[in-house]
BAVEXMI-71477 format. One record per residue (C-alpha): x, y, z. Coordinates in nm, 2 decimals, always signed. Each point is the difference from the previous one (the first is absolute). Layout:
<nodes>
+--------+--------+--------+
:      x :      y :      z :
+--------+--------+--------+
:      X :      Y :      Z :
...
+--------+--------+--------+
</nodes>
This chain:
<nodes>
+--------+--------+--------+
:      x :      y :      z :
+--------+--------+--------+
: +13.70 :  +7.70 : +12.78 :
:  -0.22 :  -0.15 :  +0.30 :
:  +0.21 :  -0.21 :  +0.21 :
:  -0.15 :  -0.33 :  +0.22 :
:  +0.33 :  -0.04 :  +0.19 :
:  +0.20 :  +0.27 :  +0.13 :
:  +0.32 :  -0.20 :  -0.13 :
:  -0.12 :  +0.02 :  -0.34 :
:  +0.10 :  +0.29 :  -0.30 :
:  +0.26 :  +0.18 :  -0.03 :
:  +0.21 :  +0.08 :  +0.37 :
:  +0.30 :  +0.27 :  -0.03 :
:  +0.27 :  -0.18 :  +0.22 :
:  +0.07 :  +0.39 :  +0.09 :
:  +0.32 :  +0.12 :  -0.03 :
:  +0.11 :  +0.24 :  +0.34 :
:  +0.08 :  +0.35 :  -0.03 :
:  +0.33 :  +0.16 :  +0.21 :
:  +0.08 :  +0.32 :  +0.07 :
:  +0.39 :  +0.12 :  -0.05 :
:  +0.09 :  -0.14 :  +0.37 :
:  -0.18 :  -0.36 :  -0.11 :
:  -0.27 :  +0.09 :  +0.19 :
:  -0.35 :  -0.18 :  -0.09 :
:  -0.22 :  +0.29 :  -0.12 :
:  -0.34 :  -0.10 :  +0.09 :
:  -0.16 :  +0.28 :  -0.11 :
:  +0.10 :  -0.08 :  -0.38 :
:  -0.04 :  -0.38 :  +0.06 :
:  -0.40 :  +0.06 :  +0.10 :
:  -0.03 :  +0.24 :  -0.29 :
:  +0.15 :  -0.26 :  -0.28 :
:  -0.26 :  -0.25 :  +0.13 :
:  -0.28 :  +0.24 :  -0.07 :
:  +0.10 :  +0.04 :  -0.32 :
:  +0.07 :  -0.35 :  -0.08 :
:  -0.36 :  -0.07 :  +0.11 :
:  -0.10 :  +0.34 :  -0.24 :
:  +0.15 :  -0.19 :  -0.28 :
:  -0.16 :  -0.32 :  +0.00 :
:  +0.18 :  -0.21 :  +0.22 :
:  -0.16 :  -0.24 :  +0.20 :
:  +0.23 :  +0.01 :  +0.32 :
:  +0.35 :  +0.00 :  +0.16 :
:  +0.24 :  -0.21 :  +0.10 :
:  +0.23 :  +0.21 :  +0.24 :
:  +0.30 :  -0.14 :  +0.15 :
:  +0.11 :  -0.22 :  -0.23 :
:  +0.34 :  -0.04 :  -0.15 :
:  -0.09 :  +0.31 :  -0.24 :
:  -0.08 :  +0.18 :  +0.33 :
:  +0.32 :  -0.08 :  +0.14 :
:  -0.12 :  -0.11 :  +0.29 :
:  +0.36 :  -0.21 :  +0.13 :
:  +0.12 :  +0.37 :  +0.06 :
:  -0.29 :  +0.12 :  +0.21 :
:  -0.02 :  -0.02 :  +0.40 :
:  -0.31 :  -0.17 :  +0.16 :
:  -0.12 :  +0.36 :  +0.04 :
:  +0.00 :  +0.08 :  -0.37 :
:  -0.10 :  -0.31 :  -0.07 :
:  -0.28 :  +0.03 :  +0.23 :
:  -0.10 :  +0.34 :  -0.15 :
:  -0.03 :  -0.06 :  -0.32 :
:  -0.24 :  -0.29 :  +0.00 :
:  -0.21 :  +0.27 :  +0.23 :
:  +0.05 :  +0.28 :  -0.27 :
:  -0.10 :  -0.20 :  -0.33 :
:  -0.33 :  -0.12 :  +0.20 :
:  -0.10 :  +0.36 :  +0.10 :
:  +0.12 :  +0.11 :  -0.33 :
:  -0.20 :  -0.25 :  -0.22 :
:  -0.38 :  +0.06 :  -0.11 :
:  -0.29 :  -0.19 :  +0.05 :
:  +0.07 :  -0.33 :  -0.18 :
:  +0.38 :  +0.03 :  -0.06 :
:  +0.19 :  -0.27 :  +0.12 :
:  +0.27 :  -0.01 :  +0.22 :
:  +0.22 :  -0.35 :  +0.04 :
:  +0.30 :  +0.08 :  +0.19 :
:  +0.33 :  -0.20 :  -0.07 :
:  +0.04 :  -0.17 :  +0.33 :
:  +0.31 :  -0.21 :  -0.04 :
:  +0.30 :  -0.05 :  +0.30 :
:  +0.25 :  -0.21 :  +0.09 :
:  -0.24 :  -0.23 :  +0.15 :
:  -0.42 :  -0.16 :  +0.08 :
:  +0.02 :  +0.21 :  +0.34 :
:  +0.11 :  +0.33 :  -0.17 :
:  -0.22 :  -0.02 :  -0.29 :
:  -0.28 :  -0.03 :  +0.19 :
:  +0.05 :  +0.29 :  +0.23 :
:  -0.01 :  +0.21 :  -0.32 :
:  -0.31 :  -0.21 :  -0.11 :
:  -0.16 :  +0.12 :  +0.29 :
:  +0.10 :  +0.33 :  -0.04 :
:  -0.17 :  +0.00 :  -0.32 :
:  -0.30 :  -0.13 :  +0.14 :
:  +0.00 :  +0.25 :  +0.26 :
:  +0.08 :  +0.33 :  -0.30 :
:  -0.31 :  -0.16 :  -0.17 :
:  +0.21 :  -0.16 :  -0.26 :
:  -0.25 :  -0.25 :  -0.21 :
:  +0.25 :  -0.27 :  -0.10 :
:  +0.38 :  -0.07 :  +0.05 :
:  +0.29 :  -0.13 :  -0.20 :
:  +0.25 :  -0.27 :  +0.13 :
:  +0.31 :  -0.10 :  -0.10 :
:  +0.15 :  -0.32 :  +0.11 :
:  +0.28 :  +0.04 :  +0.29 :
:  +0.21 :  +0.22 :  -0.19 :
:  +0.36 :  -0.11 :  +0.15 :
:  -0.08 :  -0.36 :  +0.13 :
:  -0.03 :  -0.26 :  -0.33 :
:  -0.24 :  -0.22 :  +0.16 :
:  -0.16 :  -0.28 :  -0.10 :
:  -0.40 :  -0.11 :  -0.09 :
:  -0.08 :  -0.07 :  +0.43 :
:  +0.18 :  +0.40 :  +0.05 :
:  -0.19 :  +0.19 :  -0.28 :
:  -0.33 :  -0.16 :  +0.10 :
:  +0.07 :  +0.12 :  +0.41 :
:  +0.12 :  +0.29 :  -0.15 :
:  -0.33 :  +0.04 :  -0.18 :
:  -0.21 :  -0.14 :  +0.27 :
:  +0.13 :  +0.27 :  +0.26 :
:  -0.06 :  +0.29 :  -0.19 :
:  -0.39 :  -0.12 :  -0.14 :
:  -0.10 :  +0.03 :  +0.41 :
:  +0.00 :  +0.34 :  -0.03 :
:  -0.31 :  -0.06 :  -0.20 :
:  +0.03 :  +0.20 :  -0.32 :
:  +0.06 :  -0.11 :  -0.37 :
:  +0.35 :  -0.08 :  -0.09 :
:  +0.14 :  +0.03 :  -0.38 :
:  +0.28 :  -0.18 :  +0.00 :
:  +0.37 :  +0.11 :  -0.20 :
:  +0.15 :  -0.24 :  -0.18 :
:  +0.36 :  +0.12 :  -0.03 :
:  +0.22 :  -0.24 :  -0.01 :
:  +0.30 :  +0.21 :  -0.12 :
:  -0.01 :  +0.17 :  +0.27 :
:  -0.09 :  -0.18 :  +0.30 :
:  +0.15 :  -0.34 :  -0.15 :
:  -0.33 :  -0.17 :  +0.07 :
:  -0.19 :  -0.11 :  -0.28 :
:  -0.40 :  -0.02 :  +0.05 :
:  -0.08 :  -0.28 :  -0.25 :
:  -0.33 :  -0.03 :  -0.10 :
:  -0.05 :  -0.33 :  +0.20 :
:  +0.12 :  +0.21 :  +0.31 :
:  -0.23 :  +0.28 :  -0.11 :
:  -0.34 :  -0.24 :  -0.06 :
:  +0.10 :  -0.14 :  +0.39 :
:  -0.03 :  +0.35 :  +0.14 :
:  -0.28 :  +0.06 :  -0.15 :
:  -0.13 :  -0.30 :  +0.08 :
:  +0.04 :  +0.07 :  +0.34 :
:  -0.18 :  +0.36 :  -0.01 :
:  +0.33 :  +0.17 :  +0.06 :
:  +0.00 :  +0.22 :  -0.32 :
:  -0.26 :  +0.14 :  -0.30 :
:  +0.27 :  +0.06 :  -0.22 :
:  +0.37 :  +0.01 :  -0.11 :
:  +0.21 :  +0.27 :  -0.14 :
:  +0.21 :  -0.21 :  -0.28 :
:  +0.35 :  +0.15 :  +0.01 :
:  +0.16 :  -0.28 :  -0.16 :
:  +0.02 :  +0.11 :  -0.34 :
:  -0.12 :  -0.34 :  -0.11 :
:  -0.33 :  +0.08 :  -0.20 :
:  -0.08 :  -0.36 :  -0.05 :
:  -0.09 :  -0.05 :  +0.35 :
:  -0.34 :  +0.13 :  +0.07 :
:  -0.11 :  -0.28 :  -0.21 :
:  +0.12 :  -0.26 :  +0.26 :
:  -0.09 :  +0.18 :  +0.27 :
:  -0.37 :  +0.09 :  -0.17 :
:  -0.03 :  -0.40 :  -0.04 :
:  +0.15 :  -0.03 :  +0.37 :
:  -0.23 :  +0.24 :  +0.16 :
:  -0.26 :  +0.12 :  -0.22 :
:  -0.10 :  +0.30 :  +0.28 :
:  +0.30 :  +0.11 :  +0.05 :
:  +0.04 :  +0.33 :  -0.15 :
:  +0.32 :  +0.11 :  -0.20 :
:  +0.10 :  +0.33 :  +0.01 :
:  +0.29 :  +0.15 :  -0.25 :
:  +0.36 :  +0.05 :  +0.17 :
:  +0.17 :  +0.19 :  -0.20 :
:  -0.08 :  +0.22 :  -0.29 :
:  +0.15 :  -0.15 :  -0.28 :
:  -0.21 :  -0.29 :  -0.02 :
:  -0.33 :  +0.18 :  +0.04 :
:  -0.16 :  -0.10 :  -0.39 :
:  +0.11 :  -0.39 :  +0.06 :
:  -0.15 :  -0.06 :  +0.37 :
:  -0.27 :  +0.22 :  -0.08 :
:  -0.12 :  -0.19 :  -0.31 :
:  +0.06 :  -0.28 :  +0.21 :
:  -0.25 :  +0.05 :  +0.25 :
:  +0.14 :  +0.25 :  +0.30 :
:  -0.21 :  +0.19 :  +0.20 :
:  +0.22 :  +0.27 :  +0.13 :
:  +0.33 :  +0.19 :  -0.09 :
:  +0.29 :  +0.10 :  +0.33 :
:  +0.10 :  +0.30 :  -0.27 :
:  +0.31 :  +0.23 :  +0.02 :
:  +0.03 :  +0.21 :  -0.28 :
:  -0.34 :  +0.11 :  +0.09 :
:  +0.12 :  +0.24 :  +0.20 :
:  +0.14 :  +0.19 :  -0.31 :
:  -0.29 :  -0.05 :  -0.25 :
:  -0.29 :  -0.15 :  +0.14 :
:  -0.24 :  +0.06 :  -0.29 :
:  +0.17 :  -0.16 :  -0.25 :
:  +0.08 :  -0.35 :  +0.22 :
:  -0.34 :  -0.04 :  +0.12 :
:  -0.12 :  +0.03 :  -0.35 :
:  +0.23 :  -0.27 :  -0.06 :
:  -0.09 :  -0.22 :  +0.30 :
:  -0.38 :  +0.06 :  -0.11 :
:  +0.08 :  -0.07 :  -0.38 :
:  +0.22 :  -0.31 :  +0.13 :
:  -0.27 :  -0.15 :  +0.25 :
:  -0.25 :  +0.03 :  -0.30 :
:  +0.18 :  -0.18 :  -0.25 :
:  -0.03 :  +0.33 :  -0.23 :
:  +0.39 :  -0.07 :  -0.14 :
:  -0.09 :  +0.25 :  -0.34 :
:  +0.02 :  +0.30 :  +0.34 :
:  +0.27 :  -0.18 :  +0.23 :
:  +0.27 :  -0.10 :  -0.25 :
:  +0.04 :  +0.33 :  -0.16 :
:  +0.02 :  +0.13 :  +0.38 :
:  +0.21 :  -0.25 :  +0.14 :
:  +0.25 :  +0.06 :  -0.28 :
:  +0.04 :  +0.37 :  +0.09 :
:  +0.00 :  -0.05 :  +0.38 :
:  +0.23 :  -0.30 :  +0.00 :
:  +0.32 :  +0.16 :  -0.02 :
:  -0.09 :  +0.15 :  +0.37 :
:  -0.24 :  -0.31 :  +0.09 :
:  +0.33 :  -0.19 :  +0.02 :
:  +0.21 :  +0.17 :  +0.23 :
:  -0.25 :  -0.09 :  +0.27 :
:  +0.19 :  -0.35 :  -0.01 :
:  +0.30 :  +0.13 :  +0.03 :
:  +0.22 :  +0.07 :  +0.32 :
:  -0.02 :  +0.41 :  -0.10 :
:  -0.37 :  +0.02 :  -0.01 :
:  -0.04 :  +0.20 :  +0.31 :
:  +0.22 :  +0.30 :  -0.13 :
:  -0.13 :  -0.08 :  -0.35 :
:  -0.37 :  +0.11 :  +0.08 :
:  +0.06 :  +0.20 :  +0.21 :
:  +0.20 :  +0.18 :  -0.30 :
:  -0.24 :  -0.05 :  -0.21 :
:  -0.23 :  +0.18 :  +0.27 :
:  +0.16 :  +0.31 :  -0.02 :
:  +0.01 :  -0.02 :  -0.34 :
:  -0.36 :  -0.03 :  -0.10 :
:  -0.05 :  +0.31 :  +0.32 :
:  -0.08 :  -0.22 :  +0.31 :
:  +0.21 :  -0.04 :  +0.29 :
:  +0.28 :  -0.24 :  -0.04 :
:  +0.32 :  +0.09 :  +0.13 :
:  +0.25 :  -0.10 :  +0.22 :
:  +0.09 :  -0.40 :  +0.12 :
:  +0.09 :  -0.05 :  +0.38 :
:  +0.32 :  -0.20 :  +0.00 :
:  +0.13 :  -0.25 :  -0.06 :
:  -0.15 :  +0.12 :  -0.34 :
:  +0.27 :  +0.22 :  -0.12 :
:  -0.10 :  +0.26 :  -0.34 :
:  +0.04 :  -0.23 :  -0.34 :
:  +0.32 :  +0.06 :  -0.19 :
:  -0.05 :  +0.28 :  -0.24 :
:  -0.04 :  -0.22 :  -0.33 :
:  -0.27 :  -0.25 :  +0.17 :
:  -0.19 :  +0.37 :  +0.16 :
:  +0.00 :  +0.06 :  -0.38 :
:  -0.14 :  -0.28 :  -0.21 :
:  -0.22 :  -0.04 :  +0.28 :
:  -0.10 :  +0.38 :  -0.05 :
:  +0.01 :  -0.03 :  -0.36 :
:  -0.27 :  -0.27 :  -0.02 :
:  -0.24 :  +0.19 :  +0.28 :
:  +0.00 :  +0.33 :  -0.27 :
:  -0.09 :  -0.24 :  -0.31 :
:  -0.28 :  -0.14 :  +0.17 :
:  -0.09 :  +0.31 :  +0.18 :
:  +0.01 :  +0.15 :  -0.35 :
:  -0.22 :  -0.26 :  -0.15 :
:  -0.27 :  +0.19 :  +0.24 :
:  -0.04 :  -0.26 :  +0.24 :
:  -0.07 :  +0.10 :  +0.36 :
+--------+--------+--------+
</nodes>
């Protein structure tokens, strides 16, 4: 599916493989993004909360912006996940995407400060210098800052972002912020909303379970952006007993089971992620097989 923006289709937010010492094995990482972009994706997100980029050193931060990019074909996206603690952070990592050949970024809000309207708009401001498109994350269960759609249409109105990845769960919203800012685009946040703000009009989809089965969920993203619900609802049926874990606070170690499972490589979390208790490992294991038996890849 020809893409106009780089932000827009479907972008893996990649998960990061270890080795047995929690070592970040590049090698495999590089490798996954080839065959994400062999399966239809249209780009990655790497370092991202999926990528579990809180546990990695500037270093290994560093180095795998530099591997996706060298990694990725002609075409294939790469939108790092540049968020930190604060504006002067963020946009050191901005640059270094810039300077990887990264073709867009995305930005949380300050991630530990709960600022108000006059700190996300500095915070914004300070990381657009660096010249290249932001997406913005909306995750406001997380960072505790909620980006509204009034907040979102100012942004944009200022040229500070193309686009928003909506986190908030809240599927009624990218009507407001359509009406608010018309332009702006609205990418999906988390994977089990993808038929409702697809229907509804978004242009792009931050995906996780991806990783596992990318076939299948770009089918879906296509089916949902096309309005063709007689192929996305008997899809999203099957898929959303996974779809939803992405929302949940084990989604890391759940696709990255789910990973293994369908043959990839998931494996191990760097702490604090500890392994899942033995009965979550198992209905999360349980539903990966049904829908891995259903054929879906």
């Amino acid at each position: 599916m020809p893409e106009s923006k780089p932000w827009h289709g479907v972008l893996v937010a990649t998960t990061l493989p270890f080795a047995a010492d929690y070592s970040v094995d590049y090698d495999a990482y590089a490798a996954h993004v080839r065959w994400l972009a062999d399966n239809g994706c249209h780009g990655v997100s790497p370092n991202g909360s999926l990528g579990e980029y809180q546990t990695l050193d500037d270093a290994e931060r560093a180095r795998v912006v530099r591997t996706a990019v060298e990694a990725a074909p002609d075409g294939f996206t790469v939108m790092p996940g540049i968020a930190a603690y604060g504006a002067l952070q963020a946009r050191r990592w901005a640059e270094q995407a810039a300077e990887a050949g990264a073709q867009a970024v995305m930005l949380l809000p300050p991630n530990t400060y709960r600022g108000g309207r006059e700190a996300i708009l500095d915070h914004y401001r300070t990381v657009a210098a660096v010249g290249l498109p932001i997406v913005a994350y909306n995750n406001p269960i997380d960072t505790r800052i909620d980006l509204t759609p009034a907040i979102l249409a100012e942004l944009h109105g200022e040229g500070l972002i193309v686009g928003v990845k909506e986190f908030s769960g809240d599927v009624r919203r990218i009507y407001e912020t359509h009406e608010l800012a018309p332009e702006l685009d609205v990418l999906i946040g988390s994977d089990d909303v993808v038929v409702e703000l697809g229907i509804a009009g978004a242009v792009g989809w931050v995906a996780g379970y991806t990783n596992a089965l990318p076939r299948a969920t770009v089918e879906l993203y296509n089916a949902s952006i096309n309005r063709d619900l007689d192929k996305a609802l008997p899809l999203y049926r099957d898929l959303h007993k996974l779809l939803r874990w992405d929302s949940k606070t084990e989604f890391v170690h759940a696709i990255k089971l789910a990973m293994d499972l369908a043959g990839r490589t998931g494996g191990v979390c760097r702490p604090p992620r500890v392994p899942l208790a033995a009965e979550l490992a198992a209905k999360i294991a349980a539903d990966t097989r049904d829908v891995l038996a259903k054929g879906y890849r």
